[in-house]
NUKOLTOR-90580 format. One record per residue (C-alpha): x, y, z. Coordinates in steps of 0.05 Angstrom, whole numbers. Layout:
residues N
<node X="X" Y="Y" Z="Z"/>
...
//
This chain:
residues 490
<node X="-1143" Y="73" Z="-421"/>
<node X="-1188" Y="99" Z="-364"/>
<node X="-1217" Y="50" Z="-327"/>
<node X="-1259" Y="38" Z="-258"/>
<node X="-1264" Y="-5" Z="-205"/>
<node X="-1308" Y="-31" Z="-148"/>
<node X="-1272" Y="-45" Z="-76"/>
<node X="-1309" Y="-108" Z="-47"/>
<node X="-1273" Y="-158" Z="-8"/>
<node X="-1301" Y="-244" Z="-17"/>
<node X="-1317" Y="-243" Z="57"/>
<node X="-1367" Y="-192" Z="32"/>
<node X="-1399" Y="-224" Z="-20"/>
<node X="-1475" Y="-249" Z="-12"/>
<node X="-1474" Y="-315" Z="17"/>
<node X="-1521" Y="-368" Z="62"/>
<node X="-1460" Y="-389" Z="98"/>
<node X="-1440" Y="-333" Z="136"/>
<node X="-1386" Y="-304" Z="97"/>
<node X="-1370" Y="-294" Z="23"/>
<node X="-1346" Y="-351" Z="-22"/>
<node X="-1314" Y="-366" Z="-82"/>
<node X="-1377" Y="-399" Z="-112"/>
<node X="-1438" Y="-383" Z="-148"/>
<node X="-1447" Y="-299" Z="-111"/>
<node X="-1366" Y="-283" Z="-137"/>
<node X="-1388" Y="-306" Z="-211"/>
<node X="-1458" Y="-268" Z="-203"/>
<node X="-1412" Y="-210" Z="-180"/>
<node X="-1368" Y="-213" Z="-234"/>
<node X="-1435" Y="-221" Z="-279"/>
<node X="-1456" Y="-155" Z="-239"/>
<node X="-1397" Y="-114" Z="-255"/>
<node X="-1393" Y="-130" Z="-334"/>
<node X="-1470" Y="-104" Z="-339"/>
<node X="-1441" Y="-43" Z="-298"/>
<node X="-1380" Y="-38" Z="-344"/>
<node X="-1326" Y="-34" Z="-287"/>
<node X="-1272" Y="-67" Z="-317"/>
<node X="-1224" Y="-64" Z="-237"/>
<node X="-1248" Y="-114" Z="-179"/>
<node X="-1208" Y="-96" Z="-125"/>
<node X="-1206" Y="-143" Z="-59"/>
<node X="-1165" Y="-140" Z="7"/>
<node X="-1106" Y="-195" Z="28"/>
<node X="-1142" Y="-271" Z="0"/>
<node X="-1094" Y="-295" Z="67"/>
<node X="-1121" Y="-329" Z="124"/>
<node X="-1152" Y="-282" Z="190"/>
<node X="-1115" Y="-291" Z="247"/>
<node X="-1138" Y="-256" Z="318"/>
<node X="-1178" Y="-194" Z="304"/>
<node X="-1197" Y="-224" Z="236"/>
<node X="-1160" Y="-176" Z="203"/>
<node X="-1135" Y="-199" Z="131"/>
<node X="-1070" Y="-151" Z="150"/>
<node X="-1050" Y="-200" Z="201"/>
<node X="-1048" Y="-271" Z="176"/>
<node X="-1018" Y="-336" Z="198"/>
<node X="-977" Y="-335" Z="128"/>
<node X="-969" Y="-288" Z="65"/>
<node X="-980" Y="-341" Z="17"/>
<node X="-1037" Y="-377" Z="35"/>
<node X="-1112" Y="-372" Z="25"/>
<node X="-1163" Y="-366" Z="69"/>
<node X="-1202" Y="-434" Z="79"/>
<node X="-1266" Y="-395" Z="93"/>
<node X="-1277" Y="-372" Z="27"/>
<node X="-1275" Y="-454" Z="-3"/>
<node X="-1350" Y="-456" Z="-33"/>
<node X="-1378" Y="-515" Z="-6"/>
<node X="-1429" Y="-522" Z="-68"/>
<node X="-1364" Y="-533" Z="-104"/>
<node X="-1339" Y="-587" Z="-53"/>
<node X="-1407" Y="-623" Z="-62"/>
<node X="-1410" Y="-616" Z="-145"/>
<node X="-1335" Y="-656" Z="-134"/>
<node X="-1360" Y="-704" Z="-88"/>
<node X="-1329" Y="-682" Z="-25"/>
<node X="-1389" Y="-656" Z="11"/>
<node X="-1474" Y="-679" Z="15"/>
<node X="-1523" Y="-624" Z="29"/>
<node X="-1539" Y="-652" Z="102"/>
<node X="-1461" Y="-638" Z="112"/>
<node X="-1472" Y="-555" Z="109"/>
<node X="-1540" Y="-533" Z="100"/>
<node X="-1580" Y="-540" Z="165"/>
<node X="-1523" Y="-516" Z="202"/>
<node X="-1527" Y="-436" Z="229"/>
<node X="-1469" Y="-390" Z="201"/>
<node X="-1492" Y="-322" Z="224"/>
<node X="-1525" Y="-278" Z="280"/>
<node X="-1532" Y="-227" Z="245"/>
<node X="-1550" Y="-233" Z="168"/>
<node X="-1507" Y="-163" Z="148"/>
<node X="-1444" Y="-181" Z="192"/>
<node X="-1391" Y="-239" Z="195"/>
<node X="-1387" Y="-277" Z="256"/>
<node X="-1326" Y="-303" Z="256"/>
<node X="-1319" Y="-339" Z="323"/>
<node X="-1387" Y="-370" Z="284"/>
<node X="-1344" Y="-389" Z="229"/>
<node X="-1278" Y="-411" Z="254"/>
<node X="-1314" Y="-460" Z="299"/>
<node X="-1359" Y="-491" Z="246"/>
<node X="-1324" Y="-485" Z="177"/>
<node X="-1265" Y="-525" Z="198"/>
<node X="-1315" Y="-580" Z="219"/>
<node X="-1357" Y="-585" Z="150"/>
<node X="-1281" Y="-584" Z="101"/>
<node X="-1256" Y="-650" Z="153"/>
<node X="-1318" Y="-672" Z="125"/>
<node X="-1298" Y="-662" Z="54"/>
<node X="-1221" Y="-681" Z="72"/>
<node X="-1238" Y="-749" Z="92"/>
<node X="-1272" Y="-759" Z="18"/>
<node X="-1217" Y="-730" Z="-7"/>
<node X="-1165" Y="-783" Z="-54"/>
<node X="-1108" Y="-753" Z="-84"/>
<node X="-1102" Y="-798" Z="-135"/>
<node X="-1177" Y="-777" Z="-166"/>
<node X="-1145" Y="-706" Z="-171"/>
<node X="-1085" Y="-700" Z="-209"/>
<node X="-1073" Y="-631" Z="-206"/>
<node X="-1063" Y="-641" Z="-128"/>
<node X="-989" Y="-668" Z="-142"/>
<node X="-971" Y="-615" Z="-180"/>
<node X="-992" Y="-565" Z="-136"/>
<node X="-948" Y="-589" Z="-76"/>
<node X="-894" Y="-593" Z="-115"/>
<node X="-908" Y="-524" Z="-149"/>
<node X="-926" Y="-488" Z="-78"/>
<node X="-868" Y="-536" Z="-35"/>
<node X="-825" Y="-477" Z="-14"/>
<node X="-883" Y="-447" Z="34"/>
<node X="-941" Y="-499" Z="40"/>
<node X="-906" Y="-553" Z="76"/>
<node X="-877" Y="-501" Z="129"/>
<node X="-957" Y="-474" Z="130"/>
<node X="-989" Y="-539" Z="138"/>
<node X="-941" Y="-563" Z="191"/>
<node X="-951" Y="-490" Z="226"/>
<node X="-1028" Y="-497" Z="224"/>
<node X="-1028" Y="-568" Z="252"/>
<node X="-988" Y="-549" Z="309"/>
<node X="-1035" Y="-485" Z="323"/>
<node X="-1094" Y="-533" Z="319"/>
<node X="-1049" Y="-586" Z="369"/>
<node X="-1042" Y="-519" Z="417"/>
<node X="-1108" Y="-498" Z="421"/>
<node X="-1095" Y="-431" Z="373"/>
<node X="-1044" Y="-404" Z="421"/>
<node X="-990" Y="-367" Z="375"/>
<node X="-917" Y="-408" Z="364"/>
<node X="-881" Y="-372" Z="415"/>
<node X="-933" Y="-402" Z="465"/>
<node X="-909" Y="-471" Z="447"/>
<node X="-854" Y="-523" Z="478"/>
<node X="-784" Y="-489" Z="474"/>
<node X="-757" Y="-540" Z="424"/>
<node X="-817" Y="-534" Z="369"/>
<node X="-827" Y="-460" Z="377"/>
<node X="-756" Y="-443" Z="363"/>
<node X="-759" Y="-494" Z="309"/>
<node X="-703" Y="-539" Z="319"/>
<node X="-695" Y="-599" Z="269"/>
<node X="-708" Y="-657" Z="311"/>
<node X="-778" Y="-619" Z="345"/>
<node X="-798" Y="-609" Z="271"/>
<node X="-787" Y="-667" Z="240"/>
<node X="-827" Y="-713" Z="302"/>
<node X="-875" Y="-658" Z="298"/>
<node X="-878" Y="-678" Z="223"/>
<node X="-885" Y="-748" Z="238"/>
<node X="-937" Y="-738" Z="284"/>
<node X="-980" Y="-696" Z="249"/>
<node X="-985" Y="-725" Z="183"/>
<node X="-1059" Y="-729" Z="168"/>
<node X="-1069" Y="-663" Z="203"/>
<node X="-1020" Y="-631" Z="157"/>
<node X="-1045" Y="-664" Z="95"/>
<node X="-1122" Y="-640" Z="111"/>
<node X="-1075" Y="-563" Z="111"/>
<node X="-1049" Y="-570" Z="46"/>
<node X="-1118" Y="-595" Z="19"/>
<node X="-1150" Y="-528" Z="36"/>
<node X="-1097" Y="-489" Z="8"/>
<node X="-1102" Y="-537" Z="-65"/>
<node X="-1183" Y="-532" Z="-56"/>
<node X="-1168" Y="-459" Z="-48"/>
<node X="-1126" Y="-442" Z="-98"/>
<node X="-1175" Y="-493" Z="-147"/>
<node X="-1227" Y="-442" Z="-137"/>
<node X="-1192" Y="-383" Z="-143"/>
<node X="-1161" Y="-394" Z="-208"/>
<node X="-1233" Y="-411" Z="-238"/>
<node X="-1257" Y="-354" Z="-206"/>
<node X="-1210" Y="-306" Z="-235"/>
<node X="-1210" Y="-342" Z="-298"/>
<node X="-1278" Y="-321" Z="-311"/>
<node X="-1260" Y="-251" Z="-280"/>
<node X="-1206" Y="-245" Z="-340"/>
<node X="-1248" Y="-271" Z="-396"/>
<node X="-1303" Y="-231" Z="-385"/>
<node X="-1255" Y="-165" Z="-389"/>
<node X="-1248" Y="-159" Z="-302"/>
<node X="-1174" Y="-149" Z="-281"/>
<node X="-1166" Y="-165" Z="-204"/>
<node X="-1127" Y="-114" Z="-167"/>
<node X="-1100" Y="-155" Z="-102"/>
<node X="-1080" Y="-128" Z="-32"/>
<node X="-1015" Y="-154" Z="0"/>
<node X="-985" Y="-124" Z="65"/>
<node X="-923" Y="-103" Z="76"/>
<node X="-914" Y="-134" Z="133"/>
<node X="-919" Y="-205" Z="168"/>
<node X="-947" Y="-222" Z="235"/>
<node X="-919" Y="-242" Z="293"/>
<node X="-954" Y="-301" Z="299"/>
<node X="-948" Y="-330" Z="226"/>
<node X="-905" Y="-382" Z="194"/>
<node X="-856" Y="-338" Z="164"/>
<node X="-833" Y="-316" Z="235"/>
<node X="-831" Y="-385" Z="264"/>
<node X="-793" Y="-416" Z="211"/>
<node X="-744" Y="-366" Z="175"/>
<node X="-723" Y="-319" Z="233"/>
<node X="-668" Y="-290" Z="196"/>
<node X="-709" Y="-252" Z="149"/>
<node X="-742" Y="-205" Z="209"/>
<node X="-706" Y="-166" Z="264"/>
<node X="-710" Y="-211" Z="319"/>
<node X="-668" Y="-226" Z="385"/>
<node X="-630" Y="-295" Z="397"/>
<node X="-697" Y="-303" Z="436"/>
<node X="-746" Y="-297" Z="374"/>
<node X="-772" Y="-240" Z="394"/>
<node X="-778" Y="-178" Z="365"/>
<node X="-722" Y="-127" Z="372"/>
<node X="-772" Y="-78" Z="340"/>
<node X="-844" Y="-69" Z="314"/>
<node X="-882" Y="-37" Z="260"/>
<node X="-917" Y="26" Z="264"/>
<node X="-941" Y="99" Z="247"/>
<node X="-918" Y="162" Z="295"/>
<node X="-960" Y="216" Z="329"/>
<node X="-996" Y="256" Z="284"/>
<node X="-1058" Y="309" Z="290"/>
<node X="-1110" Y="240" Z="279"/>
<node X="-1067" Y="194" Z="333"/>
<node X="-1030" Y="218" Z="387"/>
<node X="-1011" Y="166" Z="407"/>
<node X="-988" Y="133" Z="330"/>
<node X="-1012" Y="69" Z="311"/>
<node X="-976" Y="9" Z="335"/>
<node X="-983" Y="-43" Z="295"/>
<node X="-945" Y="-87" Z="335"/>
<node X="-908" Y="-129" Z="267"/>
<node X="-840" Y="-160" Z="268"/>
<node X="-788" Y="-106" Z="219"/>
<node X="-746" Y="-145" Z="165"/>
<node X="-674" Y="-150" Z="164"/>
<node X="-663" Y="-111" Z="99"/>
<node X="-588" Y="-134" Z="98"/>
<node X="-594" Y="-204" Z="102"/>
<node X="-655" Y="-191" Z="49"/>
<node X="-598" Y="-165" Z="3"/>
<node X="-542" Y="-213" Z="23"/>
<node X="-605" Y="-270" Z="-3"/>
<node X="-612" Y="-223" Z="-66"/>
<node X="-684" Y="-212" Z="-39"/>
<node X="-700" Y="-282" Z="-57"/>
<node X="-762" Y="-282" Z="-5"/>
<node X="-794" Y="-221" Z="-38"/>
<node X="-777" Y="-248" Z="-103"/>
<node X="-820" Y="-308" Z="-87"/>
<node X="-874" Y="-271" Z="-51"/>
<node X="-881" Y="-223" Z="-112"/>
<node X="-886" Y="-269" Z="-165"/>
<node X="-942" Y="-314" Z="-126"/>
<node X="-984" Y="-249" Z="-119"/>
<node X="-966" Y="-236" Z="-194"/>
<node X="-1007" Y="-300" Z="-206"/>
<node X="-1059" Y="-295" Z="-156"/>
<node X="-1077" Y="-224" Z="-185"/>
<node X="-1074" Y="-180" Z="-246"/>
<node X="-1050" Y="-118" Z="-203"/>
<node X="-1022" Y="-114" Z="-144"/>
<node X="-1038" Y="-57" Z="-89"/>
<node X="-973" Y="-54" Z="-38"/>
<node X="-997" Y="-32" Z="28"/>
<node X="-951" Y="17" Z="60"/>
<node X="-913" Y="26" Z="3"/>
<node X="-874" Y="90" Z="34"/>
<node X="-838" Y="32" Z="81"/>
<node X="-791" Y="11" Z="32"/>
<node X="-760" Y="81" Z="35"/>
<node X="-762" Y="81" Z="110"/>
<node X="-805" Y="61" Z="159"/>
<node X="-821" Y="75" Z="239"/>
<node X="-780" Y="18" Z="282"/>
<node X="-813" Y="19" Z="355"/>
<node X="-773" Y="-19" Z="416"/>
<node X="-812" Y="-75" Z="425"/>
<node X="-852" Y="-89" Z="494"/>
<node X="-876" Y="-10" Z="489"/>
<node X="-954" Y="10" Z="494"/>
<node X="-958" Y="60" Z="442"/>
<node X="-926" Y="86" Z="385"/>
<node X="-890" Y="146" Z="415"/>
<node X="-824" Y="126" Z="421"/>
<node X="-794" Y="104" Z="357"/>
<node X="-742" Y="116" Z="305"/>
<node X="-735" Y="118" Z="221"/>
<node X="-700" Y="70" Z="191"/>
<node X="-679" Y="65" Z="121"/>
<node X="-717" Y="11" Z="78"/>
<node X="-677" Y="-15" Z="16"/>
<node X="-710" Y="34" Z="-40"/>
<node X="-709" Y="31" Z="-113"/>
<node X="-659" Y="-15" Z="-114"/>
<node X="-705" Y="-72" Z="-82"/>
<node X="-757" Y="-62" Z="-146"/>
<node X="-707" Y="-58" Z="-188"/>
<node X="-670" Y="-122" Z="-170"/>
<node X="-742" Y="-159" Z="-171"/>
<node X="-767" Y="-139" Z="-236"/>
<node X="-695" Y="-157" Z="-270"/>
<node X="-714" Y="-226" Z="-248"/>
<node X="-798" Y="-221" Z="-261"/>
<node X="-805" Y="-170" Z="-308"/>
<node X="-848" Y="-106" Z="-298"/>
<node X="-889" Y="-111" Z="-240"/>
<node X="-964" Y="-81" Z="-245"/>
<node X="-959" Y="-49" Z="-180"/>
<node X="-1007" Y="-4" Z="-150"/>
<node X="-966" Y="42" Z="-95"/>
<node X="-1010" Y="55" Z="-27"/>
<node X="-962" Y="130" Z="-17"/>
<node X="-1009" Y="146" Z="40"/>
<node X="-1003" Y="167" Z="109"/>
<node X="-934" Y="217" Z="131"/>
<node X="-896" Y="221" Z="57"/>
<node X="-836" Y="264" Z="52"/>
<node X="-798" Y="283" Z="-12"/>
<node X="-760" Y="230" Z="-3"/>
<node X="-819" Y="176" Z="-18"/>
<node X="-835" Y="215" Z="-71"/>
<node X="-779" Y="212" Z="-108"/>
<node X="-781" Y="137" Z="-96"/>
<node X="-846" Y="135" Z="-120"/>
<node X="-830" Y="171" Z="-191"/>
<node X="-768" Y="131" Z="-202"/>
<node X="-797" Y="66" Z="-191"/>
<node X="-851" Y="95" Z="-240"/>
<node X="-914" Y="53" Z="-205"/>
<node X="-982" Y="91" Z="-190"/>
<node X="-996" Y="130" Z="-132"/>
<node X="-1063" Y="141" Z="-100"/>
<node X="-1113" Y="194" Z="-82"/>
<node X="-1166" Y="194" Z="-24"/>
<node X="-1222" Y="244" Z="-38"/>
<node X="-1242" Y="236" Z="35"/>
<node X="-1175" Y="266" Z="47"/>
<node X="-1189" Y="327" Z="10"/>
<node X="-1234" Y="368" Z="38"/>
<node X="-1199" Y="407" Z="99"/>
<node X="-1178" Y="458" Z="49"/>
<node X="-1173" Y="479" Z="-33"/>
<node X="-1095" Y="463" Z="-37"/>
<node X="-1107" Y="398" Z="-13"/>
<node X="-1071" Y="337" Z="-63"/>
<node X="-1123" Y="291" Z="-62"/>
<node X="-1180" Y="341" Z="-96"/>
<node X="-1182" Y="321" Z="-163"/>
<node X="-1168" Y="400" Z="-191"/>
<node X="-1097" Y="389" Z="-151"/>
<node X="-1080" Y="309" Z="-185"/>
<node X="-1012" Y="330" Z="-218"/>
<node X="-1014" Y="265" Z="-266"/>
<node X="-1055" Y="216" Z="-301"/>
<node X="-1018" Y="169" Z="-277"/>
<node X="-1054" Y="151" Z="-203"/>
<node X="-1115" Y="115" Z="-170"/>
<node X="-1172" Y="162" Z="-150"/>
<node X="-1206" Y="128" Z="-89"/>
<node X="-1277" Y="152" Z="-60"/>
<node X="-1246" Y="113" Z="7"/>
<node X="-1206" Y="65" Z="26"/>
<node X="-1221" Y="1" Z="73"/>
<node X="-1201" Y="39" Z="121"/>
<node X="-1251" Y="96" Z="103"/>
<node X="-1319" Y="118" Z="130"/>
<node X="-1373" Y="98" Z="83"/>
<node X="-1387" Y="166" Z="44"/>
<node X="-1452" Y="162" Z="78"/>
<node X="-1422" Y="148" Z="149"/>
<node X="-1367" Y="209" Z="126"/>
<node X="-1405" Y="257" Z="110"/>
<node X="-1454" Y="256" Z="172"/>
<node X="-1393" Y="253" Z="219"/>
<node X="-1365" Y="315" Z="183"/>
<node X="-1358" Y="390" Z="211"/>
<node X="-1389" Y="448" Z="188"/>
<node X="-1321" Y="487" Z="158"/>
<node X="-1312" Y="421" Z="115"/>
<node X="-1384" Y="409" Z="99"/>
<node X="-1391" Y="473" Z="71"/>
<node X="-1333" Y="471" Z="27"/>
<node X="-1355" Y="406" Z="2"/>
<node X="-1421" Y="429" Z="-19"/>
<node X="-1387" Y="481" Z="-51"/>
<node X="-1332" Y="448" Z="-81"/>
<node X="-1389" Y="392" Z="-103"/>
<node X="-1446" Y="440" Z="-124"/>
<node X="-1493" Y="420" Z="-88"/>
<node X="-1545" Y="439" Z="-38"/>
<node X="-1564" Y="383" Z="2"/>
<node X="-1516" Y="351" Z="48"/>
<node X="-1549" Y="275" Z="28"/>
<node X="-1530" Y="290" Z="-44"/>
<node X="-1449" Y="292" Z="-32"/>
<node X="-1434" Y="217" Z="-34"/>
<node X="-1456" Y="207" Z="-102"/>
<node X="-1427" Y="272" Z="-128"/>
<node X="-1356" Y="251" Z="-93"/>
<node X="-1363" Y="189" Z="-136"/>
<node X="-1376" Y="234" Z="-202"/>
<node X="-1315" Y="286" Z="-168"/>
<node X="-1273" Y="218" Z="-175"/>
<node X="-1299" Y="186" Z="-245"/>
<node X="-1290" Y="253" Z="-277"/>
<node X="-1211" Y="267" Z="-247"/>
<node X="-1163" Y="253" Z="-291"/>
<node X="-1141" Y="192" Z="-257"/>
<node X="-1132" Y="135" Z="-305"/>
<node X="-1168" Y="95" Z="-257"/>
<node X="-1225" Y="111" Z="-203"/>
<node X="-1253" Y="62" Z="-145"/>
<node X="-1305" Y="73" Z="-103"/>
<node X="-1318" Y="18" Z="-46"/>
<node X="-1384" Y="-26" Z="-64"/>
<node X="-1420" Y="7" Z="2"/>
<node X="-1425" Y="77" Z="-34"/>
<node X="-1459" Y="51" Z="-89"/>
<node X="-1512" Y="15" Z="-39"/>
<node X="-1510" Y="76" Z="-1"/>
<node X="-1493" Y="47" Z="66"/>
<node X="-1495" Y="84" Z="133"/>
<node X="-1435" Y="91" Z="171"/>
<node X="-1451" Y="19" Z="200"/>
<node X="-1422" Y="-15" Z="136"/>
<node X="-1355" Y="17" Z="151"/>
<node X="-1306" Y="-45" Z="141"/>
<node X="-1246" Y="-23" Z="179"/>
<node X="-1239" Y="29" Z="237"/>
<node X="-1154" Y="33" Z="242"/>
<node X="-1127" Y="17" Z="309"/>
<node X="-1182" Y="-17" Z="332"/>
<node X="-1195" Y="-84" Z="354"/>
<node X="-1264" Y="-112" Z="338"/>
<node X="-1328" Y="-104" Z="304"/>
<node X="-1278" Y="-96" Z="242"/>
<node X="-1278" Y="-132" Z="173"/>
<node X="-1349" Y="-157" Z="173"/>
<node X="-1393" Y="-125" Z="127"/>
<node X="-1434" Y="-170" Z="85"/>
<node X="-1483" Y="-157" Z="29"/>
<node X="-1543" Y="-193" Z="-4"/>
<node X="-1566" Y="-210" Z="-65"/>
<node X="-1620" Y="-169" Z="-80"/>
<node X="-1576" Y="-106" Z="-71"/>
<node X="-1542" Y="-125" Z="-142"/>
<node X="-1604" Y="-93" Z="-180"/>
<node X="-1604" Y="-82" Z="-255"/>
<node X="-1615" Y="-10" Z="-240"/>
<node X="-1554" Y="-9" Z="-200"/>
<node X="-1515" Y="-31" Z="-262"/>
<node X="-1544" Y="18" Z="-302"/>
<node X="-1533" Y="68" Z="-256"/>
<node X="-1455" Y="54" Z="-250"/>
<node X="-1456" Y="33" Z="-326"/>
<node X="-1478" Y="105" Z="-349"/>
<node X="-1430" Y="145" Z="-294"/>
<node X="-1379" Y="102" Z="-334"/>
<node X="-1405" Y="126" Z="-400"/>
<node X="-1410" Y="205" Z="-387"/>
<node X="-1329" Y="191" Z="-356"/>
<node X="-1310" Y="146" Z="-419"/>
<node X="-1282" Y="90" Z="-362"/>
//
């Protein structure tokens, strides 16, 4: 069945406190894209935003981000008055997320709600500790000893706690008891909110398609407390980091600076971590995207301590077998494979034995008429046709920044005359491939400017923080997207 899909992350969702929420705007969105008949919302990583508020790097892989807890909800339960949240000023800007702005004033209004918070009024709260006990107690404890340090990461603590030894941990449990309760009451508020948010997603015909990265920071629970599962030295630190290699875009690579797993003591645990991570994404989303996908084949180990990403070395990842050993124990996954980025034959043929969808970046295309990702050269059916990424110029943004060679084989490749009408028509290039599914990002059908670009790669800063308003969902706007999804039968 051919379908479609809109690419807009909660943080940008409308919202009067400073960043998208999981309250009245997501339902209104949802609303937005039945009347559109886009049957895909696509988000980035729900997890927590560590330093550089990137959703890629996140203090843990399974928990949610306590910005996006609605605080009408909180107040409709009780937890929170009006004269808690409303008078106080979330942005500087009402088109971009602050969020020093936000991680210095949210925290303050949910202790709020925490300290009207009884467990016993909430039954489901039980369950969910018990249910989510194999990561949230490590996560709460993590996050009350961040809070304790002043944010500095865990290898930044006392010797004893940061390399985790039993006795540190369990005074450090002691210690922290309410702080590490108010943790797991942001993770149960968020995952309350979530699950009637997607709830209302699935019964009114909207699958989710959810993010998850490959990797795990540094600086993140899963580091601090399970060492074994990364490539570390009796030190904790990393033996060697994630990254990309030179190529004709970086010279330099990107370096993305992430702790590499141990693949063999992965097996030796019959990938018993993955296992878990994989089936909690299974239930936060319908689909789920794999970001670098083309690391479990191999991936680019850089010595750790270097400044750039020219010295490094392939390693082999675990391949076919790791999927296959996961879905004997979870069934078929609904996996979405991100083969971007420097993909040899060997990736490939990982890709079409593992049988999951690839994807295809129009953006990509245009430097020449053999090019894969021009819909006239999509081999199968079987892919994701993608206007852009996250990581993507706005089409807008794109197309002014491009050069004349490429701008005049897009017009011609398009038909069309004027350089402002190639955005939309790279939309129609996408809805009319015969990709089973096509996604555009929300910005290209608001026709942003290169401003609401929401990630420049190896960058740090002024990243992850487009917002958008209320007004911009227009009934015209539905019909618009409704009828491109008519003449494409998506």
């Amino acid at each position: 069945m051919r379908k479609s899909g809109i690419l807009l992350h909660i943080s940008s969702l409308p919202s009067e406190y400073g960043i998208g929420k999981m309250g009245k705007h997501a339902f209104e969105f949802v609303d937005f894209l039945v009347k559109s008949g886009v049957k895909l919302w696509q988000i980035l990583p729900l997890s927590p935003t560590s330093y550089g508020d990137s959703p890629y790097q996140s203090f843990s892989v399974n928990a949610g981000n306590p910005y996006f807890i609605d605080f009408e909800i909180l107040e409709g339960d009780g937890l929170l008055e009006a004269e808690d949240y409303k008078n106080i000023v979330w942005d500087t800007e009402t088109d971009k997320v602050d969020y020093a702005l936000i991680y210095d004033k949210c925290f303050d209004v949910l202790r709020i709600a925490y300290s009207r918070f009884k467990a016993s009024k909430f039954p489901a709260y039980k369950k969910f500790c018990d249910k989510n006990k194999n990561w949230l107690d490590e996560y709460a404890l993590f996050m009350a000893l961040k809070f304790e340090n002043d944010g500095k990461a865990w290898y930044e603590w006392g010797k004893d706690i940061s390399m985790h030894r039993k006795k540190a941990v369990a005074e450090a449990k002691k210690r922290l008891k309410k702080e590490i309760g108010f943790f797991k009451f942001l993770q149960f508020e968020f995952s309350r909110q979530w699950s009637e948010l997607k709830k209302y997603a699935n019964e009114n015909g909207i699958e989710i398609v959810g993010d998850i990265p490959i990797y795990c920071a540094y600086d993140s629970v899963e580091v601090w407390s399970d060492h074994k599962l990364f490539m570390l030295d009796t030190k904790r630190r990393p033996v060697s980091v994630a990254g990309c290699p030179p190529d004709e875009f970086s010279p330099l690579g990107q370096l993305w600076g992430n702790p590499l797993y141990n693949w063999d003591y992965h097996g030796d645990t019959d990938f018993e971590w993955w296992t878990n991570r994989l089936a909690a994404a299974s239930e936060l989303y319908d689909i789920i995207r794999i970001d670098h996908f083309r690391g479990f084949e191999s991936f680019y180990a850089i010595p750790y301590g270097k400044e750039d990403a020219t010295e490094g070395e392939w390693m082999k990842g675990p391949n076919c077998p790791f999927f296959y050993n996961i879905e004997e124990k979870l069934d078929r996954l609904n996996l979405i494979a991100e083969d971007l980025g420097f993909i040899t034959p060997e990736v490939r043929e990982m890709l079409r034995l593992c049988g999951y969808p690839g994807m295809k970046v129009l953006q990509f295309g245009f430097s020449g008429g053999d090019n894969e990702h021009l819909p006239h050269n999509f081999t199968t059916s079987k892919c994701i046709a993608y206007t852009g990424t996250h990581d993507n110029e706005t089409l807008n943004g794109w197309v002014a920044a491009m050069d004349k060679k490429s701008l005049k084989f897009a017009k011609r490749y398009l038909n069309v005359r004027k350089k402002s009408e190639i955005p939309m028509a790279v939309v129609r290039a996408a809805w009319g491939s015969i990709a089973d599914v096509a996604v555009a990002q929300m910005q290209d059908f608001l026709d942003s400017p290169k401003e609401g670009r929401m990630n420049t790669p190896s960058t740090l800063g002024g990243n992850w923080q487009f917002r958008t308003k209320s007004e911009q969902f227009t009934p015209q706007l539905a019909k618009k997207i409704k009828r491109l999804n008519s003449i494409y039968n998506r």
